[in-house]
BALUMDO-550736 format. One record per atom (N, C-alpha, C): residue number from 1; residue in three letters; atom name; x negated, y negated, z. Coordinates in nm, 3 decimals. Layout:
BEGIN
+------+------+------+---------+---------+---------+
! resi ! resn ! name !      px !      py !      pz !
+------+------+------+---------+---------+---------+
!  NUM !  ALA !   CA !       X !       Y !       Z !
...
+------+------+------+---------+---------+---------+
This chain:
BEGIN
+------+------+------+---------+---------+---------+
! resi ! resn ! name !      px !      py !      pz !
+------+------+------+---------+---------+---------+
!    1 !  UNK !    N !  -0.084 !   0.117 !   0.000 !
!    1 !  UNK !   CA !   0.000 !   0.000 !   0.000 !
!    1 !  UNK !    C !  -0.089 !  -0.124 !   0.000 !
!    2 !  UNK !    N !  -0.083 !  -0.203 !  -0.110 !
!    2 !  UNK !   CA !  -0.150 !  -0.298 !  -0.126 !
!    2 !  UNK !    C !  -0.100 !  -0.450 !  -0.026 !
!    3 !  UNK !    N !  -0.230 !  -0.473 !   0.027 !
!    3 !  UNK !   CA !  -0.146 !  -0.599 !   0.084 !
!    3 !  UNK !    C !  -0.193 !  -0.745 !   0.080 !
!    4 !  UNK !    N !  -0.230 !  -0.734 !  -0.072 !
!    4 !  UNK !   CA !  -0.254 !  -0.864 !  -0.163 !
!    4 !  UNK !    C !  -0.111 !  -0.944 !  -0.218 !
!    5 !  UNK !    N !  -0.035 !  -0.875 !  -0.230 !
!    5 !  UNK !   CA !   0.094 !  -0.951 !  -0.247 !
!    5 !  UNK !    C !   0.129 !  -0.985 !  -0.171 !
!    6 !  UNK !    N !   0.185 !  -0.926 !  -0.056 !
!    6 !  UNK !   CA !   0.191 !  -0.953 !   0.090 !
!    6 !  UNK !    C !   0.099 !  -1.135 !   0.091 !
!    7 !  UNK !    N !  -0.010 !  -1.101 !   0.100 !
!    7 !  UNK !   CA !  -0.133 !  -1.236 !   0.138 !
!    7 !  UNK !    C !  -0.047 !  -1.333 !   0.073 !
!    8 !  UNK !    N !  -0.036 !  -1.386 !  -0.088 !
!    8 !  UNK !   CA !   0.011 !  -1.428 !  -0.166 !
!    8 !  UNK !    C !   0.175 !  -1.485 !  -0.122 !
!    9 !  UNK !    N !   0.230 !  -1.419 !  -0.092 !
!    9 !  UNK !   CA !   0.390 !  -1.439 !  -0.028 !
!    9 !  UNK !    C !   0.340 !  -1.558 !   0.084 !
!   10 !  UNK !    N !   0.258 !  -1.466 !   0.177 !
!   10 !  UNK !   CA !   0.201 !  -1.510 !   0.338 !
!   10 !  UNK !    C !   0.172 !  -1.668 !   0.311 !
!   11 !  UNK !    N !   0.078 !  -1.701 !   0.200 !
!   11 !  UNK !   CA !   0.066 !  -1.837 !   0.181 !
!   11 !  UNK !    C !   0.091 !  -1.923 !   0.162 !
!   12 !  UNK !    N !   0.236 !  -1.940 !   0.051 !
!   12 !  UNK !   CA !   0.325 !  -2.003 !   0.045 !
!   12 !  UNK !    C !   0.422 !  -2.051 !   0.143 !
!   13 !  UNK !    N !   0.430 !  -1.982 !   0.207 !
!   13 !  UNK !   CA !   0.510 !  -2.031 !   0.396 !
!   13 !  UNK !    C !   0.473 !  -2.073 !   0.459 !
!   14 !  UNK !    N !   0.552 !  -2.175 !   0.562 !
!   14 !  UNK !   CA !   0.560 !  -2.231 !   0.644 !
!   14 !  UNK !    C !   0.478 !  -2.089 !   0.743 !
!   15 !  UNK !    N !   0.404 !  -2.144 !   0.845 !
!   15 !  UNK !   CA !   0.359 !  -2.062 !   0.933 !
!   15 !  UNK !    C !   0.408 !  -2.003 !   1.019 !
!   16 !  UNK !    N !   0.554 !  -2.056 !   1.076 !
!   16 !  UNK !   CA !   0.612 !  -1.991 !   1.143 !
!   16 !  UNK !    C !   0.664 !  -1.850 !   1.094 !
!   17 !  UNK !    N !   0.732 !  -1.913 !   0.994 !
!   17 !  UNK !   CA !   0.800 !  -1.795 !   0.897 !
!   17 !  UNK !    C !   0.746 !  -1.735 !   0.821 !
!   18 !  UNK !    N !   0.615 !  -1.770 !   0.819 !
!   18 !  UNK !   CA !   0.503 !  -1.621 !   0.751 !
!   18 !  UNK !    C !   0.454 !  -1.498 !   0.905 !
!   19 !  UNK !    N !   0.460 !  -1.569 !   1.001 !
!   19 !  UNK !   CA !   0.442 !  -1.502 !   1.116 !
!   19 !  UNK !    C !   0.596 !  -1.404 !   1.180 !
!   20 !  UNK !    N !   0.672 !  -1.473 !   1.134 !
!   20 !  UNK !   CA !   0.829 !  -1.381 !   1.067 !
!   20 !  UNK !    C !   0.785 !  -1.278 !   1.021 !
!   21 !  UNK !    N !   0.776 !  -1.305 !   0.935 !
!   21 !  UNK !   CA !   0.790 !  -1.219 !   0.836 !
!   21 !  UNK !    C !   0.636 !  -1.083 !   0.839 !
!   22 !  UNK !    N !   0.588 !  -1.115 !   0.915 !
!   22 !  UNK !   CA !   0.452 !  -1.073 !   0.951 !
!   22 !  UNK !    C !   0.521 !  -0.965 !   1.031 !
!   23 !  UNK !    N !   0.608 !  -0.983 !   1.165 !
!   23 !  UNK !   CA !   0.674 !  -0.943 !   1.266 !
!   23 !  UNK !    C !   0.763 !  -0.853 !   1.207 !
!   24 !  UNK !    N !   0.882 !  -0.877 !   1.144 !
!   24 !  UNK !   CA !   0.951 !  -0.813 !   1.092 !
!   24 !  UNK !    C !   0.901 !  -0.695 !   0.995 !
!   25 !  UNK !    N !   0.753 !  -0.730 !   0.869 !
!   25 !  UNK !   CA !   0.729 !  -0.625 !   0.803 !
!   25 !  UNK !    C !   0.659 !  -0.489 !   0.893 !
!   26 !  UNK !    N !   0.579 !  -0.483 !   1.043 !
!   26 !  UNK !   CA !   0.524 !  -0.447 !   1.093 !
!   26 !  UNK !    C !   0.636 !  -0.365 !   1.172 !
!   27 !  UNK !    N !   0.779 !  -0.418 !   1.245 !
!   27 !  UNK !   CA !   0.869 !  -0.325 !   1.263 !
!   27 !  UNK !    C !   0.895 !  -0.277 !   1.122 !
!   28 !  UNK !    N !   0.930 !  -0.289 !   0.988 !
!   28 !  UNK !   CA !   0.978 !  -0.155 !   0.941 !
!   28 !  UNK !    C !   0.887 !  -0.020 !   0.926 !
!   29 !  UNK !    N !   0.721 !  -0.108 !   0.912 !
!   29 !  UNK !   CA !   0.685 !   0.010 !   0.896 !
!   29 !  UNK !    C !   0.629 !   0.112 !   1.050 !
!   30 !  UNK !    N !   0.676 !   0.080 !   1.136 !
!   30 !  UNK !   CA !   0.647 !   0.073 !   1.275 !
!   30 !  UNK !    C !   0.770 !   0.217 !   1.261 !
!   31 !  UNK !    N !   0.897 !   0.158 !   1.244 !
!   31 !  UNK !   CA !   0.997 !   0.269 !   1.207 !
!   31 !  UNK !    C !   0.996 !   0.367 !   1.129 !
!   32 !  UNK !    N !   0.945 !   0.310 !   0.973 !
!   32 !  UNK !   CA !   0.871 !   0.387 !   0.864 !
!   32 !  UNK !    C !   0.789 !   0.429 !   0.822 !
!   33 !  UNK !    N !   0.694 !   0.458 !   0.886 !
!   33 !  UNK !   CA !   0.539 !   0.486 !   0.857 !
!   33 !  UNK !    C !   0.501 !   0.516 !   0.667 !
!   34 !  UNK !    N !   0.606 !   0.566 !   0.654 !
!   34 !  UNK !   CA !   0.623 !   0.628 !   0.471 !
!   34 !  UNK !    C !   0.639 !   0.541 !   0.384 !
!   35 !  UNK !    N !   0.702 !   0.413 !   0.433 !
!   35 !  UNK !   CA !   0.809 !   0.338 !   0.365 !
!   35 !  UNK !    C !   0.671 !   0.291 !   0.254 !
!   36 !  UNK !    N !   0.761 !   0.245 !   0.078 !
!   36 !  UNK !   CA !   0.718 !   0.163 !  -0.009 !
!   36 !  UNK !    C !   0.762 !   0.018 !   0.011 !
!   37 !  UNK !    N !   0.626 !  -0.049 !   0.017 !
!   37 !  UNK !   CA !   0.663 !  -0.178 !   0.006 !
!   37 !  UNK !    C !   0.649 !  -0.270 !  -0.155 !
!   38 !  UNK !    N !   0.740 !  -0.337 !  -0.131 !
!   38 !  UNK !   CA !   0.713 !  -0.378 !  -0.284 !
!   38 !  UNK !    C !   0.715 !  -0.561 !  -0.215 !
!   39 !  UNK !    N !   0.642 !  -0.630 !  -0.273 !
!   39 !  UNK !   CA !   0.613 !  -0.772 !  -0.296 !
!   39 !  UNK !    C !   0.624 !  -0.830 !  -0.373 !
!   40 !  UNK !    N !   0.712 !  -0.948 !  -0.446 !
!   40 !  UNK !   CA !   0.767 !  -1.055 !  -0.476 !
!   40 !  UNK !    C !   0.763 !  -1.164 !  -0.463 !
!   41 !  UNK !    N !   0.625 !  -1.191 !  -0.475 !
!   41 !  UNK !   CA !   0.581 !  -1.346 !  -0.445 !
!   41 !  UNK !    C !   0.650 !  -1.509 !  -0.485 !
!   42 !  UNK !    N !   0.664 !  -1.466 !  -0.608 !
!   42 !  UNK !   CA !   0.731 !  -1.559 !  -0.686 !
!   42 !  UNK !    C !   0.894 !  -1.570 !  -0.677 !
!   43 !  UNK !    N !   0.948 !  -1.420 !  -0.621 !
!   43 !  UNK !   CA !   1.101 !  -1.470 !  -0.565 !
!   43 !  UNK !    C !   1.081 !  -1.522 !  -0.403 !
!   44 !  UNK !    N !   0.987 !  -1.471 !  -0.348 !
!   44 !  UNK !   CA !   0.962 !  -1.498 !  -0.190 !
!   44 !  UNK !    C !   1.082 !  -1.362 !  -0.149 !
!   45 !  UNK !    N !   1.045 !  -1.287 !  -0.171 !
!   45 !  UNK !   CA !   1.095 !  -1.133 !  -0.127 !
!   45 !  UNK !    C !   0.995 !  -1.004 !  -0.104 !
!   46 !  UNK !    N !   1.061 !  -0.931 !  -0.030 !
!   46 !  UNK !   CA !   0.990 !  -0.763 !   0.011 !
!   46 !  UNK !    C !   1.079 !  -0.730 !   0.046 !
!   47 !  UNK !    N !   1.077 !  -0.607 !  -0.039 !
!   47 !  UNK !   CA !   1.154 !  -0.493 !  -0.058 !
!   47 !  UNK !    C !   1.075 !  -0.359 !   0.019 !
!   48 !  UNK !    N !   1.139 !  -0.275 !   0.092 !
!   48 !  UNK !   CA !   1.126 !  -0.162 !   0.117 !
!   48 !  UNK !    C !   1.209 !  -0.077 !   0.124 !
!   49 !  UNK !    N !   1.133 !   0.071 !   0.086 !
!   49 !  UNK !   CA !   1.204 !   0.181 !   0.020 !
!   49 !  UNK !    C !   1.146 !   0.330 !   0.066 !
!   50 !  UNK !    N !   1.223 !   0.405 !   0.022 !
!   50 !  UNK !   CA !   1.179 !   0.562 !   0.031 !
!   50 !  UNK !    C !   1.083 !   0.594 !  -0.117 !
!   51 !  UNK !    N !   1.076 !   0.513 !  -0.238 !
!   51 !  UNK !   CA !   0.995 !   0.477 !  -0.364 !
!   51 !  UNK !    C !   1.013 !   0.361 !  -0.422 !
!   52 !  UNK !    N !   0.973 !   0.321 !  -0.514 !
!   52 !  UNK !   CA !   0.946 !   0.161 !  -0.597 !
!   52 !  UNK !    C !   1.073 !   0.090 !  -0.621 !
!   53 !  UNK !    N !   1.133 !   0.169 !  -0.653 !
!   53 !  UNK !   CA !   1.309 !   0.168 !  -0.771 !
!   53 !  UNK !    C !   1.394 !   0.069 !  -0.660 !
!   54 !  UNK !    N !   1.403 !  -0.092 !  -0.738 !
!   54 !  UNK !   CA !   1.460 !  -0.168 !  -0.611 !
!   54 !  UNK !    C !   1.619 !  -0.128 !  -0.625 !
!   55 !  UNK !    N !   1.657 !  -0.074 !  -0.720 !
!   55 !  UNK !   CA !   1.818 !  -0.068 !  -0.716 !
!   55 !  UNK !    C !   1.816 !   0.075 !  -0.651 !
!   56 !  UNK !    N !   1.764 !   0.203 !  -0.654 !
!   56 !  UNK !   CA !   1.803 !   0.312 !  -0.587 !
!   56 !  UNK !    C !   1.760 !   0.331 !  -0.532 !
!   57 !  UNK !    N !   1.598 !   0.345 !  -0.430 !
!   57 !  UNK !   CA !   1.542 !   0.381 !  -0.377 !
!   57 !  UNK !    C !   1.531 !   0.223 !  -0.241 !
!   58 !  UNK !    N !   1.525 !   0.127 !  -0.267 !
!   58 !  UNK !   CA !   1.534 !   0.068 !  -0.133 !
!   58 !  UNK !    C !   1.631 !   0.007 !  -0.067 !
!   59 !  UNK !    N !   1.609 !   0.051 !   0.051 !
!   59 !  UNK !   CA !   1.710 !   0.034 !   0.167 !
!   59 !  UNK !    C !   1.712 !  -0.114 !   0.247 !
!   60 !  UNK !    N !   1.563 !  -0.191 !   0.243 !
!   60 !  UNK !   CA !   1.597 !  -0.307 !   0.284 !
!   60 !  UNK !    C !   1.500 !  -0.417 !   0.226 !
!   61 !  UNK !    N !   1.524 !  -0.508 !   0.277 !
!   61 !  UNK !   CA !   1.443 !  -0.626 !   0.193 !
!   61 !  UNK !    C !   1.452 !  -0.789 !   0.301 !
!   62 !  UNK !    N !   1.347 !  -0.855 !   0.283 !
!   62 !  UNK !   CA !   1.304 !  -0.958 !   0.355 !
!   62 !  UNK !    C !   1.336 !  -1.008 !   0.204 !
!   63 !  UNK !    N !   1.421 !  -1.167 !   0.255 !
!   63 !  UNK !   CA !   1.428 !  -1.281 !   0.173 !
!   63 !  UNK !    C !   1.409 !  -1.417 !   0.282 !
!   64 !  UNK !    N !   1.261 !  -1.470 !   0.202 !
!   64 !  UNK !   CA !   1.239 !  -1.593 !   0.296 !
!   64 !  UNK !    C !   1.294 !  -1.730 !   0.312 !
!   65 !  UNK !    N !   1.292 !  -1.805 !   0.342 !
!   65 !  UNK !   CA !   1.366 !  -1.969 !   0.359 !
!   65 !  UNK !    C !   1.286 !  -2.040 !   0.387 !
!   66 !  UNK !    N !   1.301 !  -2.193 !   0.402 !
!   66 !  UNK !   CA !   1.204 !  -2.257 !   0.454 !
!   66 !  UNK !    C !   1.170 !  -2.271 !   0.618 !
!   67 !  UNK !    N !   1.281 !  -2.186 !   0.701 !
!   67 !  UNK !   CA !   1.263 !  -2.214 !   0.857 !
!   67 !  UNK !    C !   1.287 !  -2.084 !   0.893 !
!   68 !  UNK !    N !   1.352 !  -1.993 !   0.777 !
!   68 !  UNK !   CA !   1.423 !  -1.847 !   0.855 !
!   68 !  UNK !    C !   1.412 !  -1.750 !   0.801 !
!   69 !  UNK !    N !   1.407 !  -1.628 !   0.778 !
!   69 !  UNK !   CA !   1.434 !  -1.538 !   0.701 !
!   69 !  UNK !    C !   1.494 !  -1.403 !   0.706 !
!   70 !  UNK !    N !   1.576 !  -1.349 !   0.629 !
!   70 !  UNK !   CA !   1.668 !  -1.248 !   0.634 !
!   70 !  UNK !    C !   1.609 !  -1.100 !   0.579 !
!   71 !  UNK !    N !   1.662 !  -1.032 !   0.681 !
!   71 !  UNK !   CA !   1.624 !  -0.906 !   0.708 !
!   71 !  UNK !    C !   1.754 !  -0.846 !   0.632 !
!   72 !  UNK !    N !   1.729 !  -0.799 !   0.489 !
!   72 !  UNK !   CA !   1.840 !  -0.749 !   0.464 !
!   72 !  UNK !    C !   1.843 !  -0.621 !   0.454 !
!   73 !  UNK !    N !   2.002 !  -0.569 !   0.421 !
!   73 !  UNK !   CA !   2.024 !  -0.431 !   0.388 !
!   73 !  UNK !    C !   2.095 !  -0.378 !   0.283 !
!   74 !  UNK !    N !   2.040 !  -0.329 !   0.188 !
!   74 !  UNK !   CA !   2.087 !  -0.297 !   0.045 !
!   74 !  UNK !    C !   2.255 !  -0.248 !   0.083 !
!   75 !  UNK !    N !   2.270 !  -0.140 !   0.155 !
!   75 !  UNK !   CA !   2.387 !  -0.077 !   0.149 !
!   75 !  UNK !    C !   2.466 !  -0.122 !   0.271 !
!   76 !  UNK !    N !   2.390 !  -0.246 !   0.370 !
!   76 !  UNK !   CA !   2.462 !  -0.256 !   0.470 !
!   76 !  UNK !    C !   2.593 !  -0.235 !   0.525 !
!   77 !  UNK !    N !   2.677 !  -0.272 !   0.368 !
!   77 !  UNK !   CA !   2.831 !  -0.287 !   0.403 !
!   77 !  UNK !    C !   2.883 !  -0.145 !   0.420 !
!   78 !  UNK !    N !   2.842 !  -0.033 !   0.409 !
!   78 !  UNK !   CA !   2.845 !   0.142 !   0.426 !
!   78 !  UNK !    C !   2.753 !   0.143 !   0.622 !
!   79 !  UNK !    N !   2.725 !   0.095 !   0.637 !
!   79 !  UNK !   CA !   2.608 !   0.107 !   0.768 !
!   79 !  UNK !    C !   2.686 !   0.095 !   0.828 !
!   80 !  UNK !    N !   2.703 !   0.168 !   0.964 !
!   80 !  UNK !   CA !   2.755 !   0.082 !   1.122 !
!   80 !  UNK !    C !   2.616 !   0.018 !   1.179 !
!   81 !  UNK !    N !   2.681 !  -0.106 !   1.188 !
!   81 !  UNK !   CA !   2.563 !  -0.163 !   1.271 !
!   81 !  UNK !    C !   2.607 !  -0.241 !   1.344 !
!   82 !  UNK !    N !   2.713 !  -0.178 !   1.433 !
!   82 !  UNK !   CA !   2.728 !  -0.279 !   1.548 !
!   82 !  UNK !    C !   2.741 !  -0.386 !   1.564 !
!   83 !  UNK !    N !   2.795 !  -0.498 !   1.441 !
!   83 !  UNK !   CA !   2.798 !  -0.602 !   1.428 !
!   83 !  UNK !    C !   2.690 !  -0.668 !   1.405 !
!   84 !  UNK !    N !   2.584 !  -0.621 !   1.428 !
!   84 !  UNK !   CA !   2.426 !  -0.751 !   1.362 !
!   84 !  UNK !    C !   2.452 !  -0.780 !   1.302 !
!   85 !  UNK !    N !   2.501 !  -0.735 !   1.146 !
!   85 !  UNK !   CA !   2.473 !  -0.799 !   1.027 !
!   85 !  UNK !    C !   2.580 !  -0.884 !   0.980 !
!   86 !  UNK !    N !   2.540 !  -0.985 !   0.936 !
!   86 !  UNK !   CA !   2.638 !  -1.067 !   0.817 !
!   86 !  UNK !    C !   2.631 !  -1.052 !   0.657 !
!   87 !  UNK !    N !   2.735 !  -1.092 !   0.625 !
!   87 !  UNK !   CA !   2.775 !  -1.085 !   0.518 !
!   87 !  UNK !    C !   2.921 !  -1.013 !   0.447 !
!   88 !  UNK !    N !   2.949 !  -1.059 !   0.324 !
!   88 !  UNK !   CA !   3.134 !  -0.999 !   0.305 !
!   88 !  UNK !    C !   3.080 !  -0.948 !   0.153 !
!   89 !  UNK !    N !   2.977 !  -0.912 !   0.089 !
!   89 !  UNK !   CA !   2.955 !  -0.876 !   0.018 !
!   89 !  UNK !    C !   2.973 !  -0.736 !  -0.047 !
!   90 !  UNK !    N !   3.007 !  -0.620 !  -0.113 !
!   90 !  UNK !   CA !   3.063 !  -0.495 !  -0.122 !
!   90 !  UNK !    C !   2.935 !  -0.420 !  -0.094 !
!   91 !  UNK !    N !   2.829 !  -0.497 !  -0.077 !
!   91 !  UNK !   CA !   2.729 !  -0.368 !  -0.034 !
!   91 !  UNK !    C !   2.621 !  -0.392 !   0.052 !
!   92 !  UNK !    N !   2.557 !  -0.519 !   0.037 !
!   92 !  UNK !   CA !   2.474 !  -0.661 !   0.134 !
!   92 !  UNK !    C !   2.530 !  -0.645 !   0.222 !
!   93 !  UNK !    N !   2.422 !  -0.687 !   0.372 !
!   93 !  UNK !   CA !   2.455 !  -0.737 !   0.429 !
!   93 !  UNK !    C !   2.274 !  -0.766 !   0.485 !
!   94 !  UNK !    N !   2.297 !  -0.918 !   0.622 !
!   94 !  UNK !   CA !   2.186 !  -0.949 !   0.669 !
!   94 !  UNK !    C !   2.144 !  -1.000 !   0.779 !
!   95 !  UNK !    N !   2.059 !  -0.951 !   0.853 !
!   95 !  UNK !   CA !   2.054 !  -1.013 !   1.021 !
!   95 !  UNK !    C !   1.957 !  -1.186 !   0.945 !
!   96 !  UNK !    N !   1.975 !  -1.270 !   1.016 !
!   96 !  UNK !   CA !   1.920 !  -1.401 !   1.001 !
!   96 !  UNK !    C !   1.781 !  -1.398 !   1.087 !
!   97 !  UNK !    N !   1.674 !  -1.475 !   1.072 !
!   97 !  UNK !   CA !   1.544 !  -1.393 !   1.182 !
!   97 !  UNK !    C !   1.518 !  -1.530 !   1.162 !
!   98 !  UNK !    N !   1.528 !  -1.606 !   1.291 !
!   98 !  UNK !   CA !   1.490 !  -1.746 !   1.320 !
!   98 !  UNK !    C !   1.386 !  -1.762 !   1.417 !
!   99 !  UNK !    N !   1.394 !  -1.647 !   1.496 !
!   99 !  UNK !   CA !   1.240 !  -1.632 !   1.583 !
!   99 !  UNK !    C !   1.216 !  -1.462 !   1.621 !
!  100 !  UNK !    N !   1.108 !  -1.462 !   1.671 !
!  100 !  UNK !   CA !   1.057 !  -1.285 !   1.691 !
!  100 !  UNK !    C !   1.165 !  -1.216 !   1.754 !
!  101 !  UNK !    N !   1.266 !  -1.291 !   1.901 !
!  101 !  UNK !   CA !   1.375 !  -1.225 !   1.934 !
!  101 !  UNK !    C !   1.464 !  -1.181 !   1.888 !
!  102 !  UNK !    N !   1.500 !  -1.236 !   1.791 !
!  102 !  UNK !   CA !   1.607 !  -1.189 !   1.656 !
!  102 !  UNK !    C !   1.576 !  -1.061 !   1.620 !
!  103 !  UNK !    N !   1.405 !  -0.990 !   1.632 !
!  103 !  UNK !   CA !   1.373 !  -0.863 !   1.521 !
!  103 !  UNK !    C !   1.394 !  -0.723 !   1.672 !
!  104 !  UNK !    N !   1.423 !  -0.835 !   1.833 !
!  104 !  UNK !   CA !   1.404 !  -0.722 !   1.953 !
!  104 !  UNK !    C !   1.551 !  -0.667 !   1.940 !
!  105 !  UNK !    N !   1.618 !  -0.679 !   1.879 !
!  105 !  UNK !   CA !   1.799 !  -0.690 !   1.894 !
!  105 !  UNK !    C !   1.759 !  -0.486 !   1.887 !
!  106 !  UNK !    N !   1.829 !  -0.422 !   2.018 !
!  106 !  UNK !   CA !   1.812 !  -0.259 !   2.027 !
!  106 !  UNK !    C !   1.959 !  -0.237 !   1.912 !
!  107 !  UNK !    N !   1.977 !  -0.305 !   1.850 !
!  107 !  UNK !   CA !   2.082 !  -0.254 !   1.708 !
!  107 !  UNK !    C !   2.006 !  -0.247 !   1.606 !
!  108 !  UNK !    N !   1.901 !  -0.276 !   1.597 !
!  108 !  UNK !   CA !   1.799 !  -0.306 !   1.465 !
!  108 !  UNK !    C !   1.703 !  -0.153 !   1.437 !
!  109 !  UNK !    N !   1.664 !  -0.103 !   1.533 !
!  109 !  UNK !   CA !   1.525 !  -0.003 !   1.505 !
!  109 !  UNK !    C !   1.683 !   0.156 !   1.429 !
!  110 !  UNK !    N !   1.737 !   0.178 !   1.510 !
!  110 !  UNK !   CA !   1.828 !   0.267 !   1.483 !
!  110 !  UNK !    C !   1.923 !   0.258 !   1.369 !
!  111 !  UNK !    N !   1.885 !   0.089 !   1.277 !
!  111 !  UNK !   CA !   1.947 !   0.079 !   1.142 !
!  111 !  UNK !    C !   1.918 !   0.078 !   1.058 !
!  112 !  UNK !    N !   1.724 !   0.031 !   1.100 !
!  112 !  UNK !   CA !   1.635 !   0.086 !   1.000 !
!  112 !  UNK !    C !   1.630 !   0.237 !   0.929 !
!  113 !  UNK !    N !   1.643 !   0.295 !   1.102 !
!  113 !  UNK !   CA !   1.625 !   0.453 !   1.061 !
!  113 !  UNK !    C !   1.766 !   0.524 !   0.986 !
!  114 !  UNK !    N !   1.910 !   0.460 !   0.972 !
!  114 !  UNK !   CA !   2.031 !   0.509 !   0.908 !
!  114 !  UNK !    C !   1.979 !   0.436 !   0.776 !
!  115 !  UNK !    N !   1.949 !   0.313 !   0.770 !
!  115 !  UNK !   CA !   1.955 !   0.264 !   0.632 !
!  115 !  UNK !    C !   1.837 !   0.336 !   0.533 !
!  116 !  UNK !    N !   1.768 !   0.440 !   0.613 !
!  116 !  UNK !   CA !   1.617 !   0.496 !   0.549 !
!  116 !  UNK !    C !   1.703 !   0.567 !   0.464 !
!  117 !  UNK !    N !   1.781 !   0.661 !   0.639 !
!  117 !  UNK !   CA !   1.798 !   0.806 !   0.592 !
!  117 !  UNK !    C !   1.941 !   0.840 !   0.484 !
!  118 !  UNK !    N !   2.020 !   0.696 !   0.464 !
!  118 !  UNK !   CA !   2.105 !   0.690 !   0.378 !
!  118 !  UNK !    C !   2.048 !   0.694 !   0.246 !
!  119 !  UNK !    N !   1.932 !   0.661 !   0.258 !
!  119 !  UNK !   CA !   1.908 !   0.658 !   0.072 !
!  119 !  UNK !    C !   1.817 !   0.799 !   0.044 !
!  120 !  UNK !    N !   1.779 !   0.831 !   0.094 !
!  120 !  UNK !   CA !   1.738 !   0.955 !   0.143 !
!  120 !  UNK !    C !   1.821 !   1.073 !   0.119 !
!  121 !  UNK !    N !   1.932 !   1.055 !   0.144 !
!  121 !  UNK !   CA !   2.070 !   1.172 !   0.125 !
!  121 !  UNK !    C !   2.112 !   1.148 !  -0.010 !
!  122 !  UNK !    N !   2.117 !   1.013 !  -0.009 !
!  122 !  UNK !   CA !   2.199 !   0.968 !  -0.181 !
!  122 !  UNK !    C !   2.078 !   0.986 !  -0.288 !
!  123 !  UNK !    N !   1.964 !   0.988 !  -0.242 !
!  123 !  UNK !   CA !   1.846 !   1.086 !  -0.360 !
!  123 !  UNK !    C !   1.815 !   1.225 !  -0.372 !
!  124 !  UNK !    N !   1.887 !   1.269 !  -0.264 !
!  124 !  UNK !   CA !   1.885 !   1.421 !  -0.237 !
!  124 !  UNK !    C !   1.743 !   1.485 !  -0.177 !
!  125 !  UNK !    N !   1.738 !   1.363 !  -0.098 !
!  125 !  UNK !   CA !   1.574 !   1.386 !  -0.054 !
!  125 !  UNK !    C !   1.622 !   1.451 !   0.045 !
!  126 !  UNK !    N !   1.712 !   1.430 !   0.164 !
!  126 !  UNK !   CA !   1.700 !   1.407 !   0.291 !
!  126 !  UNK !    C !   1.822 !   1.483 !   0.337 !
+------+------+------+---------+---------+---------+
C-alpha cells in the first residue's frame, strides 16, 4: 500500500484535517489490517475496500472539507448503525469527523467490521 498519495492528499489540507484524516485512516486499517486503500488526491478522497473496484469492492471512503471530514459508507443505508450515520440517500450514508472524538464513537469500530464483511458476502468472498 502505497502511501505517496496519501502524502499528496495530506498536503493540500488544512492541518487539522489532515491530522483527521490521519486518525480516521489508521482506525480503518487498525480494524482492517487487509483493507485496499485507494487515494484521490485531486477529488480529496480515500476509498477503502476488500480490492481496488470503487463501485463493488469498497465499503468506505473519507471525503475531505475545509474544517471536517466524512467518514463514509458505500452501502450505509443497508447497515444498522445505530444512528451515527447521516444521510437519506438509497445507499450513502456518513458520520461528520470534526475532531478525533467523533472517530471514539463505540458505534464506529463494529461498522467498520459489518460494512467490510457486507461486501465480502456480496463478492462471495465471505
Amino acid at each position: 500500500m502505497s502511501t505517496g498519495d496519501l502524502d499528496v492528499l495530506l498536503a493540500r489540507l488544512d492541518p487539522g484535517v489532515a491530522d483527521l484524516v490521519r486518525a480516521a485512516d489508521a482506525l480503518v486499517h487498525e480494524v482492517d489490517p487487509d483493507v485496499v486503500r485507494v487515494v484521490w488526491p485531486h477529488q480529496g478522497t480515500v476509498g477503502y475496500g476488500v480490492g481496488p473496484a470503487k463501485n463493488s469492492e469498497h465499503y468506505a471512503y473519507l471525503a475531505t472539507f475545509a474544517r471536517h471530514l466524512n467518514l463514509g459508507f458505500n452501502r450505509g443505508a443497508s447497515l444498522d448503525d445505530g444512528g451515527l450515520l447521516e444521510g437519506t440517500g438509497k445507499a450513502f450514508r456518513k458520520l461528520t469527523v470534526r475532531s478525533a472524538d467523533d472517530l471514539r464513537d463505540p458505534r464506529l469500530v463494529p461498522l467498520l467490521r459489518t460494512a467490510r464483511q457486507e461486501r465480502l458476502t456480496a463478492l462471495g468472498r465471505g
